[in-house]
VOBA-1610 file (N, C-alpha, C; in pm, whole numbers, padded with zeros to 5 digits, always signed):
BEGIN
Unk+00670+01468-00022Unk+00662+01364+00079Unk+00747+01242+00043Unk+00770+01247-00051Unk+00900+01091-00139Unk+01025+01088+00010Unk+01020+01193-00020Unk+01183+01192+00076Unk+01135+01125+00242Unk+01016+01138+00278Unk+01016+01049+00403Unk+01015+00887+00396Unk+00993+00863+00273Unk+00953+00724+00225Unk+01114+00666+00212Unk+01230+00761+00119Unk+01320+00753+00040Unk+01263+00725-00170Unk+01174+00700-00139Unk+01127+00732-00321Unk+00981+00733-00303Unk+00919+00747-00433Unk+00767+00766-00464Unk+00704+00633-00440Unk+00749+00502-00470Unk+00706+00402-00425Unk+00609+00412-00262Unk+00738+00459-00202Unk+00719+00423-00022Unk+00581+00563-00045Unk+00570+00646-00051Unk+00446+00798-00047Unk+00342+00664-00094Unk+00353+00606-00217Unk+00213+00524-00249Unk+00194+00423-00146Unk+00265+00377-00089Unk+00267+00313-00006Unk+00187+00355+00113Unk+00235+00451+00132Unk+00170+00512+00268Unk+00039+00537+00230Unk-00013+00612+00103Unk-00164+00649+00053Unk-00204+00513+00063Unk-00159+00364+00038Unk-00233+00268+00025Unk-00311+00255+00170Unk-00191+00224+00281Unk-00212+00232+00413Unk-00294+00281+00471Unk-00299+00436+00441Unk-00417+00529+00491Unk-00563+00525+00466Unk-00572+00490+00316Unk-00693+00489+00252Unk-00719+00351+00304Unk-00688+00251+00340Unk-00753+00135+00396Unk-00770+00177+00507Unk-00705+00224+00595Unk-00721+00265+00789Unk-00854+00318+00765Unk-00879+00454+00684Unk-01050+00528+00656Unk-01109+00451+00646Unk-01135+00324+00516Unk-01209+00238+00506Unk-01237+00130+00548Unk-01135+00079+00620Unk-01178-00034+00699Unk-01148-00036+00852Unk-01088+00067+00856Unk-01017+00091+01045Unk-00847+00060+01015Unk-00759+00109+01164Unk-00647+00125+01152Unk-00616-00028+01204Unk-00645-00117+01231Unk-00600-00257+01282Unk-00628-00320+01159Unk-00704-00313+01055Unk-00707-00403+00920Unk-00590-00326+00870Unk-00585-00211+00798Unk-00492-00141+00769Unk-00324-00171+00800Unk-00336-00182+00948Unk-00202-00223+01019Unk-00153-00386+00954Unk-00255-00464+00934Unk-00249-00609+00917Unk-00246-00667+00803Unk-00250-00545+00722Unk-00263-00578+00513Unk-00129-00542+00550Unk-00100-00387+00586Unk+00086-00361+00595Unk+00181-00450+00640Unk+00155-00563+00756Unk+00243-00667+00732Unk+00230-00776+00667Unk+00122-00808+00598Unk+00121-00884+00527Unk+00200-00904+00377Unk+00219-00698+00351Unk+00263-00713+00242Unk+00419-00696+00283Unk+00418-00677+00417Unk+00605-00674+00444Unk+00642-00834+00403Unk+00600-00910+00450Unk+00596-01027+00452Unk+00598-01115+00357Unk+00546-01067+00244Unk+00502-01104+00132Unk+00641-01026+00043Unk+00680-00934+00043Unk+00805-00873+00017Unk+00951-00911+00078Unk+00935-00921+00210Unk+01053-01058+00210Unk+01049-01195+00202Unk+00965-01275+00132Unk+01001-01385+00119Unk+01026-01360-00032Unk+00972-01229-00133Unk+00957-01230-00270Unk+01160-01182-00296Unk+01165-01140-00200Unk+01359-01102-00187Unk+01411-01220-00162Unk+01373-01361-00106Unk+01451-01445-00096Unk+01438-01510-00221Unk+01289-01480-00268Unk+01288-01576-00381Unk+01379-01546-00485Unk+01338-01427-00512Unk+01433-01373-00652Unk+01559-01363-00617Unk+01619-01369-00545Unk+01761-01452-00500Unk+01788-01596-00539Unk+01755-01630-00483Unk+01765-01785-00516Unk+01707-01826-00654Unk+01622-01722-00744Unk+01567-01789-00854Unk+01678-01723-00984Unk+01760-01632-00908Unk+01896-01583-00989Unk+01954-01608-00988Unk+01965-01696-00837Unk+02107-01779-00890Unk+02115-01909-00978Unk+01994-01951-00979Unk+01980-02054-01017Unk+01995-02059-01149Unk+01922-01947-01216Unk+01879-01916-01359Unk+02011-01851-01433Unk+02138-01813-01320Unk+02271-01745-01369Unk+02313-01815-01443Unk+02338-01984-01380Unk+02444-02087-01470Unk+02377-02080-01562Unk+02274-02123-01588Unk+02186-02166-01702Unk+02180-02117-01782Unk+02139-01932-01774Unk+02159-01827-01851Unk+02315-01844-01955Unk+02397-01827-01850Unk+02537-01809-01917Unk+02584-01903-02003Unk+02523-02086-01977Unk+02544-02148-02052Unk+02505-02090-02209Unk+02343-02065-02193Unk+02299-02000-02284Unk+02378-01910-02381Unk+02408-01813-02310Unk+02493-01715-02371Unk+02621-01759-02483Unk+02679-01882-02411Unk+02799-01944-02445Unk+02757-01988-02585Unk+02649-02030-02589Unk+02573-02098-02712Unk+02478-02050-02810Unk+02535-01855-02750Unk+02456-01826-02840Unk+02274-01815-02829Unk+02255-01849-02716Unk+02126-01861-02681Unk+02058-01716-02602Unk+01902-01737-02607Unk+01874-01560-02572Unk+01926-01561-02421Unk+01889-01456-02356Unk+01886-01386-02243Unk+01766-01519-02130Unk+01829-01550-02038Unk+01686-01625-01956Unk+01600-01506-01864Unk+01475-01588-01883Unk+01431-01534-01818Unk+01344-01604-01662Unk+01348-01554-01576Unk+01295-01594-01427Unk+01184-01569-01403Unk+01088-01651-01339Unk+00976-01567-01276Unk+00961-01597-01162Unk+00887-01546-01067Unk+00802-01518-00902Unk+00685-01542-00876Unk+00640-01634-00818Unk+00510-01639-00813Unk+00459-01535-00721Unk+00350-01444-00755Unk+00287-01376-00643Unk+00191-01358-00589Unk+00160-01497-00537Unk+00019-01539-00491Unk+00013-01488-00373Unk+00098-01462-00262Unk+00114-01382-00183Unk+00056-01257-00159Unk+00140-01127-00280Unk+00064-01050-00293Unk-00106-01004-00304Unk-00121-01080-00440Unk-00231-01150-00504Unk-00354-01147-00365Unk-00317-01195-00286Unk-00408-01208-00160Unk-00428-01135-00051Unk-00367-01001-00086Unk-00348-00910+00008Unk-00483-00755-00083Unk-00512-00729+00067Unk-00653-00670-00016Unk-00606-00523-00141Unk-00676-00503-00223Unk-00615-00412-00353Unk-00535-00443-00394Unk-00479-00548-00416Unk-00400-00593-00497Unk-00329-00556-00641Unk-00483-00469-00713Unk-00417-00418-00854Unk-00359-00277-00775Unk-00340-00235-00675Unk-00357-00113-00649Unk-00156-00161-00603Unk-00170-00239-00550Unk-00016-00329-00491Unk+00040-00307-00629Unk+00003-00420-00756Unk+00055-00419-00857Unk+00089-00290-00916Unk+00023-00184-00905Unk+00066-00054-00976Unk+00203+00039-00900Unk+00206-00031-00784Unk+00303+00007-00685Unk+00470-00045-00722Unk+00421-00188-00758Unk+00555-00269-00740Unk+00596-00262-00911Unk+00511-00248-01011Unk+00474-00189-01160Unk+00620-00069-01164Unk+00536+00052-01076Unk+00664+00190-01053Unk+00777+00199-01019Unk+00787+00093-00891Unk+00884+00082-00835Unk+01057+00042-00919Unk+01005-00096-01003Unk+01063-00139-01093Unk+01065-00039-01206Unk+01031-00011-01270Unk+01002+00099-01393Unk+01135+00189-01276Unk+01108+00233-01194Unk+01240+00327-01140Unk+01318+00261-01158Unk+01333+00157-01106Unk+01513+00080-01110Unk+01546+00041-01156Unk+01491+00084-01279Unk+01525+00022-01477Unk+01493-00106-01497Unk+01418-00220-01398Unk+01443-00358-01394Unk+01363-00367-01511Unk+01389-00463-01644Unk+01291-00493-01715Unk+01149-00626-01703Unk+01073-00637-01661Unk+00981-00693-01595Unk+00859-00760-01699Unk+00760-00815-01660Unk+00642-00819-01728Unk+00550-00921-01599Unk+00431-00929-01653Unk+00334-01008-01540Unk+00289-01123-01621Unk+00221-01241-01595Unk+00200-01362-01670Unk+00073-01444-01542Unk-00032-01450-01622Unk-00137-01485-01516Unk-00197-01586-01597Unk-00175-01735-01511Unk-00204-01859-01576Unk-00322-01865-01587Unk-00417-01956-01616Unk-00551-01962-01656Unk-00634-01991-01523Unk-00525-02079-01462Unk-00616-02109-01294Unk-00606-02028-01231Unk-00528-01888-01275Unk-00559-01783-01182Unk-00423-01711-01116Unk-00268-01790-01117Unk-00174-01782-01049Unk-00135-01674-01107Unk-00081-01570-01045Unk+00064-01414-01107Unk+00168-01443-01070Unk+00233-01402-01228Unk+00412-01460-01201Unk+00453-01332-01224Unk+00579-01264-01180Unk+00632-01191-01206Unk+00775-01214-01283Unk+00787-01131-01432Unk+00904-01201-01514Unk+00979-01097-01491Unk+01109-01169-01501Unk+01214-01069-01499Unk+01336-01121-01533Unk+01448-01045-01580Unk+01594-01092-01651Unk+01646-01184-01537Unk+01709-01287-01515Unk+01773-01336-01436Unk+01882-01284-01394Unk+01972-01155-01487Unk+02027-01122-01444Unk+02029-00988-01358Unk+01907-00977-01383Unk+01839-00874-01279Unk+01766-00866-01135Unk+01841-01028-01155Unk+01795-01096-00995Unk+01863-00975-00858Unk+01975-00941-00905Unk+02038-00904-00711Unk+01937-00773-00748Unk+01921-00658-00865Unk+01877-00555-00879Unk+01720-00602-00803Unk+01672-00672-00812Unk+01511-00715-00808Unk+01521-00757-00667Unk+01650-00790-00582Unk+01614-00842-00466Unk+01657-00720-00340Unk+01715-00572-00417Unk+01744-00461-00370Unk+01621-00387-00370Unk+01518-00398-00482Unk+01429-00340-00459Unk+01343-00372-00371Unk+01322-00497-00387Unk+01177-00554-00254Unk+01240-00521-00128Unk+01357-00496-00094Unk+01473-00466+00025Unk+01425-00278+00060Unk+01404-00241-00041Unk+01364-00101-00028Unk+01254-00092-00002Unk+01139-00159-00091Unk+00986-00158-00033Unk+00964-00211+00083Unk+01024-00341+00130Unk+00966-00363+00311Unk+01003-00271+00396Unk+01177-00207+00346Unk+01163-00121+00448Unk+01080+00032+00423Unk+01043+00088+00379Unk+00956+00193+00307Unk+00781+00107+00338Unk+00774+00029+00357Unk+00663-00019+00457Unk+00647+00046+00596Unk+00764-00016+00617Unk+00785-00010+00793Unk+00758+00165+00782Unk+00816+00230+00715Unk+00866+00380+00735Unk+00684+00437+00695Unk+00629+00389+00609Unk+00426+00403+00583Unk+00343+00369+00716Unk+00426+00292+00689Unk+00329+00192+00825Unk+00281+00326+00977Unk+00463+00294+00962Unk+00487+00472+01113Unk+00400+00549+01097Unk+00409+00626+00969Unk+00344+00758+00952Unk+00194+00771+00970Unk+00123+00633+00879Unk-00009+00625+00813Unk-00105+00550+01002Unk-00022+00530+01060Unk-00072+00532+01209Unk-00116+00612+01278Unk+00019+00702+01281Unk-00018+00845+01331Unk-00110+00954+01268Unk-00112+00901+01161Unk-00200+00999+01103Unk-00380+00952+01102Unk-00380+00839+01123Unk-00492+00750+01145Unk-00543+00785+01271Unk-00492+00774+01394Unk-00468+00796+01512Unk-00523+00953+01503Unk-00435+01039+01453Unk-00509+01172+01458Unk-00623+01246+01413Unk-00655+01139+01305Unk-00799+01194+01246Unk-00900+01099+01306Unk-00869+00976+01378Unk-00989+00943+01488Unk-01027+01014+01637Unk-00929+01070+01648Unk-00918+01195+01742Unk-00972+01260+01716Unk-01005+01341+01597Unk-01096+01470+01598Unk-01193+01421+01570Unk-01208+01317+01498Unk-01362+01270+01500Unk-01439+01245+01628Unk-01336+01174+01716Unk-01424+01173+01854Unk-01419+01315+01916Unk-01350+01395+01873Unk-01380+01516+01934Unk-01499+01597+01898Unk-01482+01640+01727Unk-01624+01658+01712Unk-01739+01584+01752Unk-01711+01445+01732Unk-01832+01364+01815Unk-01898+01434+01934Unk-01797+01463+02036Unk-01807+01495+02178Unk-01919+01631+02168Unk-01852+01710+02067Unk-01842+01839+02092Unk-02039+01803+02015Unk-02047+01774+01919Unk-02179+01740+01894Unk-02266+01711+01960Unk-02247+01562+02088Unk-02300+01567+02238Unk-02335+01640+02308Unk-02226+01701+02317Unk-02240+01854+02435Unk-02364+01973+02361Unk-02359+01979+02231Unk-02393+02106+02169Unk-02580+02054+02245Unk-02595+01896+02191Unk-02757+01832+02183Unk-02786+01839+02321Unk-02690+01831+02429Unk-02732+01820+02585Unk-02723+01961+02610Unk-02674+02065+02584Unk-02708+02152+02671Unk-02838+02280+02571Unk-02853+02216+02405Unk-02934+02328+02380Unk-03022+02322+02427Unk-03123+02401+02391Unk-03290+02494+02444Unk-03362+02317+02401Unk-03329+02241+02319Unk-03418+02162+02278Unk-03360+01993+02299Unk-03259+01979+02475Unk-03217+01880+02456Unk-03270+01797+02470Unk-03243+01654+02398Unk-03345+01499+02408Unk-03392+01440+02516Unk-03436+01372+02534Unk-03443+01294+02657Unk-03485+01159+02642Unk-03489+01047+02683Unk-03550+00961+02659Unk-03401+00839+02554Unk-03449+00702+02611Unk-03356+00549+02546Unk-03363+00664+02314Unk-03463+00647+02310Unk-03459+00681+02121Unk-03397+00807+02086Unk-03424+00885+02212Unk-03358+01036+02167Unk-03196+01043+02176Unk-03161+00937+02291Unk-03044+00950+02282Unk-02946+00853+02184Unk-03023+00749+02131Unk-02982+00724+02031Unk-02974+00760+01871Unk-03046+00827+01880Unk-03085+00935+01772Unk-02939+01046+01791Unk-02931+01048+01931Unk-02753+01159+01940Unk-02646+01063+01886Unk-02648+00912+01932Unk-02545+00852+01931Unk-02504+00876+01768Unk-02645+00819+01684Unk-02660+00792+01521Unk-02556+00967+01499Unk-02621+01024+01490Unk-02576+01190+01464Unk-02425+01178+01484Unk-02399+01150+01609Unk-02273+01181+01597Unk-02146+01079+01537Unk-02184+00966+01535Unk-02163+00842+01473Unk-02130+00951+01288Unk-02248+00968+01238Unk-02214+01019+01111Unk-02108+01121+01099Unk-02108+01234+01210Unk-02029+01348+01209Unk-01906+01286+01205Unk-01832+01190+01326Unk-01754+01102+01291Unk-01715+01092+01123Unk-01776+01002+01123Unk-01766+00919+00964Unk-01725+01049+00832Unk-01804+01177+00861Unk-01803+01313+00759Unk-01660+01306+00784Unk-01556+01318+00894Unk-01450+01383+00913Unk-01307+01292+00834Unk-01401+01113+00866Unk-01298+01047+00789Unk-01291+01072+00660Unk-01423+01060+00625Unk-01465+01165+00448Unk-01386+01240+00454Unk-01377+01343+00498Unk-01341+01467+00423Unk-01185+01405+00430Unk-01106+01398+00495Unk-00950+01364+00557Unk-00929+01246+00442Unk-01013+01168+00364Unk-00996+01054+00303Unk-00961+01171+00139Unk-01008+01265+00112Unk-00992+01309-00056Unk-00854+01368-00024Unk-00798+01377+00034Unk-00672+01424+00108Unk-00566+01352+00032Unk-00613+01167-00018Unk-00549+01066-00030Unk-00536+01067-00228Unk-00681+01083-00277Unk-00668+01113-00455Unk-00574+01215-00437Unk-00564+01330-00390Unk-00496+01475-00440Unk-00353+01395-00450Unk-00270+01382-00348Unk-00168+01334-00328Unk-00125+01235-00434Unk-00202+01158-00464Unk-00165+01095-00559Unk-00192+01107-00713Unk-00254+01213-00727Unk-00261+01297-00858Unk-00108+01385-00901Unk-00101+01460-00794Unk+00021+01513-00747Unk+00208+01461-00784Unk+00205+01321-00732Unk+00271+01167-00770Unk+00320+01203-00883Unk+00181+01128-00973Unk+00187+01145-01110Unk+00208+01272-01186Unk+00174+01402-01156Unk+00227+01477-01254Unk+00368+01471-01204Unk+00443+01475-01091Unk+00580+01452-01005Unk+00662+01336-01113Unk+00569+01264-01114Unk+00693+01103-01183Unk+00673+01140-01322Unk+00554+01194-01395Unk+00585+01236-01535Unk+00663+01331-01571Unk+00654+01412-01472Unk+00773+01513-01505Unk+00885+01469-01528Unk+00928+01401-01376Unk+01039+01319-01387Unk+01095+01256-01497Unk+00961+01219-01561Unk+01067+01082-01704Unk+01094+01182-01818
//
């Protein structure tokens, strides 16, 4: 599935997407996904501008013999977007692919910086360029696929209805038929269950995929 994404990043991406649509519905789901588009292009303007800045400075450095600079990002942004360590293990891989050398730095009041070479600024502002769009491309998929497994849930729902109204022993009465609604309400909910372990496999899968890989 990488190749619909263009890398393994965008597939986690999409498992993030999905597994929130199950758990919280497809309109929260839809609304963390732009948040983190959002949060990914302003983190591309930043690390732009925080490379260029950190270039002269660096090179002076260099001139003098001085180490390598280093830049950071604040990502309070992220940080506030729901699963966040689950984000971090995302944007963690992503980098680890594109050789960027990185680290995280979390102040005492709570703020995440993201470190990185300054001169690994344009590399760092190609990648967040790949993850918003590999959003957009999750976003598509993890809809439709949201969309289709609330479909059969209301179908089985239906079909559960029909089975209680026409057997030998159908309800009658305001409690009995809420007693159908409850029932089928759960049958529902079983189908997002089951369609939700769909989401660990895949990403078990990932990982033996990217270990192989290294």
């Amino acid at each position: 599935m990488a190749d619909d994404f263009g890398d393994y990043s965008g597939e986690k991406l999409f498992d993030w997407i999905l597994r929130m649509g199950q758990d919280a519905g497809g309109s929260a789901a839809m609304a963390a996904a732009d948040r983190l588009k959002a949060a990914l292009d302003n983190a591309r303007k930043g690390a732009g501008a925080q490379g260029r800045d950190a270039a002269g400075m660096e090179a002076g450095g260099r001139e003098a013999g001085g180490p390598a600079r280093w830049a950071k990002l604040d990502m309070h942004e992220f940080a506030s977007i729901e699963d966040w360590p689950t984000l971090q293990d995302i944007i963690d891989g992503k980098l680890d692919d594109c050789g960027i050398a990185h680290d995280w730095h979390k102040e005492a009041q709570g703020k995440t910086y993201l470190l990185f070479r300054a001169e690994d600024a344009p590399s760092l502002v190609r990648a967040f360029d790949e993850m918003s769009r590999a959003v957009d491309a999750a976003k598509e998929k993890a809809s439709a696929e949201l969309a289709a497994e609330f479909a059969r849930a209301r179908e089985r729902a239906r079909d559960l209805g029909k089975d209680r109204t026409h057997g030998d022993h159908a309800r009658t009465g305001a409690n009995e038929r809420l007693a159908d609604k409850a029932e089928m309400a759960k049958a529902a909910a079983e189908e997002l269950r089951k369609n939700a372990h769909e989401v660990p496999d895949r990403e078990r899968a990932f990982n033996r995929e990217r270990a192989q890989g290294r």
